[in-house]
C-alpha positions in Angstrom: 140.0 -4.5 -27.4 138.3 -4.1 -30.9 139.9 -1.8 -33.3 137.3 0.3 -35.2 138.1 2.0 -38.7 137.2 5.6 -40.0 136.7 6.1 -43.8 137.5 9.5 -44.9 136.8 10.9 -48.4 140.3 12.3 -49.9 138.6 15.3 -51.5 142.3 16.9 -53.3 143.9 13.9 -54.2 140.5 12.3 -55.9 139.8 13.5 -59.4 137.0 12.8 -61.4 137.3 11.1 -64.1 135.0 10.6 -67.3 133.6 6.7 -67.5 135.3 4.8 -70.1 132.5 4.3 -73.1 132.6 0.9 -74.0 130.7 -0.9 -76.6 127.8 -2.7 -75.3 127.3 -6.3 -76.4 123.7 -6.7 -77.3 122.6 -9.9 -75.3 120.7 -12.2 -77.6 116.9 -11.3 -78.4 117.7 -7.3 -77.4 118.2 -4.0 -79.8 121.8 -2.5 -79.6 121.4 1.6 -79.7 124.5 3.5 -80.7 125.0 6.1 -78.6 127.9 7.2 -79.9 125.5 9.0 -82.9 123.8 12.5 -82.7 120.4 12.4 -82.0 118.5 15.5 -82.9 116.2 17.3 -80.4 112.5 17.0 -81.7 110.2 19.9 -80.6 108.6 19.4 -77.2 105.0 19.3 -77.6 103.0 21.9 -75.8 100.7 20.7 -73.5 97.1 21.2 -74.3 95.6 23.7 -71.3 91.9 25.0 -70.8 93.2 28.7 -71.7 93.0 29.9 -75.0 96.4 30.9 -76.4 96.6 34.6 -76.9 97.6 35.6 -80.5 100.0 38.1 -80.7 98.5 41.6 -82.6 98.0 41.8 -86.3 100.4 43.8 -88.1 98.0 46.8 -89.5 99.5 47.2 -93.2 98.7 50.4 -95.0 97.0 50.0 -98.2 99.8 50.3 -101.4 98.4 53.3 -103.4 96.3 53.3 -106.5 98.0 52.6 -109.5 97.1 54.5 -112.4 94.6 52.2 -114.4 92.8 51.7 -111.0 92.4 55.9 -111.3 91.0 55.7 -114.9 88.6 52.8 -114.0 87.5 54.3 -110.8 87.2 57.9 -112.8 85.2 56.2 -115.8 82.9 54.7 -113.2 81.9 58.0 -111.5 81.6 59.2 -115.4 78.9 56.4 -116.2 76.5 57.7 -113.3 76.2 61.7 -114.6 73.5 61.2 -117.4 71.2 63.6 -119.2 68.0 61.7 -119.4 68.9 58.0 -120.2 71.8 59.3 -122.3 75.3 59.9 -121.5 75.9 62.6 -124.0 73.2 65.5 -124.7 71.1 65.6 -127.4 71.6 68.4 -129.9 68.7 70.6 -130.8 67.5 71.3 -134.2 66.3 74.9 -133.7 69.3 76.3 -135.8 68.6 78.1 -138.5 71.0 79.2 -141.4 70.7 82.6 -142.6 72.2 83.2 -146.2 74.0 86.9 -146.7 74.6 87.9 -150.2 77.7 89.6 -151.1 76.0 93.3 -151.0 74.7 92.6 -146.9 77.3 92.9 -144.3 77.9 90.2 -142.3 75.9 90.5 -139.2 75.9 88.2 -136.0 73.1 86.2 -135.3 72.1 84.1 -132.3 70.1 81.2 -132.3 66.2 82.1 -131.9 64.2 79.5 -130.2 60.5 79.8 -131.0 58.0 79.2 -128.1 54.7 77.3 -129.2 52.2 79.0 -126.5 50.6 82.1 -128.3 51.5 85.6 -126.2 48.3 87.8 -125.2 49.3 91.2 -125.0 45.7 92.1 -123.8 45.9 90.0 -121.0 49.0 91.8 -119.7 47.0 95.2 -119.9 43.8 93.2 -117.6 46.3 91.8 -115.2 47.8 95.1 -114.8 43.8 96.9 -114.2 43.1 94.3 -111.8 46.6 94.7 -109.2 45.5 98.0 -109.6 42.0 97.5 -108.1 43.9 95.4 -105.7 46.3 97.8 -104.5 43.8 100.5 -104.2 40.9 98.5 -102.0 44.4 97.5 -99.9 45.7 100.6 -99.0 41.7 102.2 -98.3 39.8 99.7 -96.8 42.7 96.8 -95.2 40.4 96.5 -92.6 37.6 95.4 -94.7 40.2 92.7 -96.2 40.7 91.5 -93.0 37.3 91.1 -92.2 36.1 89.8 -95.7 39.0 86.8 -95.1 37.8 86.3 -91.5 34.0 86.0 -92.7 35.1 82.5 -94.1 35.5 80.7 -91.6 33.7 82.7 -88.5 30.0 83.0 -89.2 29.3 85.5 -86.2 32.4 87.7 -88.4 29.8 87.3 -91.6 26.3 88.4 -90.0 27.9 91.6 -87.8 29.2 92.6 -92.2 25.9 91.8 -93.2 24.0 93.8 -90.9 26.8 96.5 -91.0 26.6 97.7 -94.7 28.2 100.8 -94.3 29.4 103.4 -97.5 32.8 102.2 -96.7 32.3 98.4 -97.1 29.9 98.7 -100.1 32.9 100.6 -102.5 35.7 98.5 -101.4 33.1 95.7 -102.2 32.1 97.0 -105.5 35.7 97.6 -106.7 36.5 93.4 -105.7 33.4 92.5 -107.8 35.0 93.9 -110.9 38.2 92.5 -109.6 36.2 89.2 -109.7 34.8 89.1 -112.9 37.7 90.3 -114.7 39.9 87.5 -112.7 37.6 84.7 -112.9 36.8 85.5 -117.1 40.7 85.2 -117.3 40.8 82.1 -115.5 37.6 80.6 -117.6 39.0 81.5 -120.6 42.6 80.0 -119.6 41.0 77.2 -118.9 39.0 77.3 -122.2 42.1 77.3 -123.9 44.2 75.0 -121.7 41.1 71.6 -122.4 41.1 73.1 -126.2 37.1 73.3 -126.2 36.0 73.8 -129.6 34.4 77.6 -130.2 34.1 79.9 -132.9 36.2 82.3 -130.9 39.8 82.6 -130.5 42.3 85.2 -128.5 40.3 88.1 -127.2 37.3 87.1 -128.9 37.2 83.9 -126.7 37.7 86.0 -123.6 35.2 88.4 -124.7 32.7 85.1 -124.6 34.1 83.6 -121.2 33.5 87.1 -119.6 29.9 87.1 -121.0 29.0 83.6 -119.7 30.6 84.4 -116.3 28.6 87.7 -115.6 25.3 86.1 -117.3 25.7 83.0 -114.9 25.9 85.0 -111.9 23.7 87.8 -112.6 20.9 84.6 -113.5 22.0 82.7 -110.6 21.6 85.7 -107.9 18.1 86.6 -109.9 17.0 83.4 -109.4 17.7 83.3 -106.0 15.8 86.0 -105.2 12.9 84.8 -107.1 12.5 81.6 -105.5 13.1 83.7 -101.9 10.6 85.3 -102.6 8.0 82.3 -103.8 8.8 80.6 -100.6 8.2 83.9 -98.7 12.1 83.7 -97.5 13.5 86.9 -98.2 16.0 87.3 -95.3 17.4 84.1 -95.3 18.1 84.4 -99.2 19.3 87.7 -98.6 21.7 86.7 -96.2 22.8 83.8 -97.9 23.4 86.4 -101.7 25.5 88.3 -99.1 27.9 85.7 -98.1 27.7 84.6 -102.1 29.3 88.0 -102.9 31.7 87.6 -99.8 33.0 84.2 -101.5 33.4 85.5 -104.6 35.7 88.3 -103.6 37.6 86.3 -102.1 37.9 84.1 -104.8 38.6 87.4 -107.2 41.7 87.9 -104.6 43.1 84.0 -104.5 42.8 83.2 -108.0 44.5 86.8 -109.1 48.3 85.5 -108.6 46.8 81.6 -109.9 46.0 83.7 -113.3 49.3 85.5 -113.6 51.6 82.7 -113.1 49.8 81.1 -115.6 49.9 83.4 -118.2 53.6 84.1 -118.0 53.9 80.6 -116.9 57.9 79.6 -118.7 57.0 75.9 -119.5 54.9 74.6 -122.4 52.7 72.3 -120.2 50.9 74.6 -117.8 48.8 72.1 -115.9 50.1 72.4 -112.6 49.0 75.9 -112.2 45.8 75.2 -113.7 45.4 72.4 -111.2 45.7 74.8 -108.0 43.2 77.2 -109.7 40.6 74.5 -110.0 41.0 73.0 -106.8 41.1 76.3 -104.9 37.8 77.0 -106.7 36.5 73.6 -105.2 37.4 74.3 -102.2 35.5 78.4 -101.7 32.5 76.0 -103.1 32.2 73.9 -101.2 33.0 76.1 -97.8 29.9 78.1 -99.8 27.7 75.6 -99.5 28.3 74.0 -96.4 27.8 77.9 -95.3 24.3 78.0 -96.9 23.2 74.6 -95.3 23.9 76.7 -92.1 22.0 80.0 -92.8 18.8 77.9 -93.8 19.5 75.1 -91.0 19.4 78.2 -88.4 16.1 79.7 -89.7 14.2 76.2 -89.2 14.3 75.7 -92.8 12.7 71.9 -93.7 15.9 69.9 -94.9 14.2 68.5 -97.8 13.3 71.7 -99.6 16.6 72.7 -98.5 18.2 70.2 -100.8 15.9 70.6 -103.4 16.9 74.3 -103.3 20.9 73.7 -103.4 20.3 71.0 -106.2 18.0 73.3 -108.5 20.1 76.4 -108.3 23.9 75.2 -107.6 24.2 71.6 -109.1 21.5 71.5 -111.9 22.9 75.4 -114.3 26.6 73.7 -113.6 25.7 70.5 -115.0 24.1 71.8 -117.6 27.3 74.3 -118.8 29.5 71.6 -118.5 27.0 69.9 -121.1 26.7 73.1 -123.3 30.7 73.3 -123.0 31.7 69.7 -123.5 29.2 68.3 -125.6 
């Protein structure tokens, strides 16, 4: 009979026990470590993954204040942007003028006087004054012949109904803007007179006096003319018609250039050719609408377009060439 034997673990009597450390002897050719020494933990290396490492938020810092030479320099900068013309400072005026008191005056206060160099035209205040009468009266008596006269400009059918119209009504209201006209449009000549210093023998008034005279001679030759040649040609009613719508442009011309006139005559700057420059063009422009309203009359009455140039170039073109001439030169 075979005897078998059982091993059994004593689990409370055992006790574990640390291993003795014992020097190693280093076999020949072989590198002896000593344990027995600290060795210090390096880092582990992170290991290099496809995802992008997420940096953690920036810390927003608030800006330290401005110290006080940063005010000054940030102050002097704003400073060296207000100028006065290319200048920092202003440049003083020389317009002072020392008044010497004796000891028998009393000692007044005086204010600086600054002279202006444009000459003042008392007269002209007086005509500008007759004419926004005329105005004002023709307004509040016959608006409705206003109306019409403005809408005559650009609506021929407006302009032919006034011409055969010609009622007592229209023909005051129309006589009181042709004075309105020539007293405006003398003004404005003799402004203008003044304003490209053409040498006359006339001055102030006088020189008004003489653009007034040249603009009612030019017109009242022009019109005669007109008529003259109208009736050489044996064209009477179309030259008729066309003096009518003359008139109608000049009225309204009397009306436009009336506030063109004041402003510049109590214009508050030396240099006064803006105004002068709306003046002329505006008188351009009721030219030209003239015109191109006369090529219509005559083209409408079967009127041969070669005597109808030669007739706008003998009586509009040729006497202004010639004043400019008699002006200028």
């Amino acid at each position: 009979m075979e005897q078998g034997f059982t091993y059994q673990y004593d689990t409370v009597r055992s006790t574990t026990t640390l291993p003795i450390q014992r020097p190693l002897v280093p076999k020949s050719g072989e590198l002896n470590i000593n344990r027995s020494q600290p060795v210090p933990l390096a880092p582990i290396p992170e290991r290099e993954t496809q995802t992008q490492k997420v940096e953690p938020a920036a810390v927003v810092k608030k800006p330290a204040p401005p110290t006080l030479s940063q005010q000054r320099y940030w102050w002097w900068r704003q400073e060296s942007k207000l100028l006065v013309g290319d200048s920092r400072y202003m440049t003083p005026r020389n317009e002072l003028q020392l008044v010497t008191i004796s000891k028998n005056e009393k000692a007044e206060f005086h204010l600086p006087a600054r002279q202006i160099n444009r000459a003042s035209y008392d007269w002209l205040t007086i005509l500008l004054l007759i004419a926004l009468v005329l105005f004002a009266s023709v307004k509040k008596t016959w608006n409705k012949y206003i109306e019409n006269l403005f809408h005559s400009v650009v609506n021929y059918s407006t302009s032919i109904r006034m011409f055969q119209e010609k009622n007592t009504s229209v023909l005051q209201g129309a006589f009181q803007l042709d004075i309105l006209f020539y007293l405006v449009f003398s003004a404005f000549a003799f402004q203008l007179l003044v304003f490209f210093s053409i040498d006359l023998p006339f001055e102030n008034f006088q020189l008004f006096l003489f653009s007034a005279g040249l603009v009612i001679v030019y017109f009242f030759a022009k019109k005669l003319i007109y008529r003259l040649v109208g009736f050489t040609i044996e064209k009477t009613g179309e030259t008729g018609e066309y003096l009518f719508n003359m008139n109608n442009f000049t009225r309204i011309a009397g009306v436009i250039l009336f506030p063109v006139v004041t402003i510049i005559a109590f214009y508050p700057f030396n240099n006064i050719e803006l105004p002068v420059t709306i003046g002329v063009i505006l008188i351009a422009l009721i030219y030209f609408l003239l015109i191109i309203r006369g090529f219509v009359i005559l083209l409408k009455k079967q009127f041969s377009i070669f005597y109808l140039f030669l007739y706008f170039c003998t009586l509009e073109f040729v006497p202004l060439v010639l004043l400019y001439k008699i002006l200028v030169l």
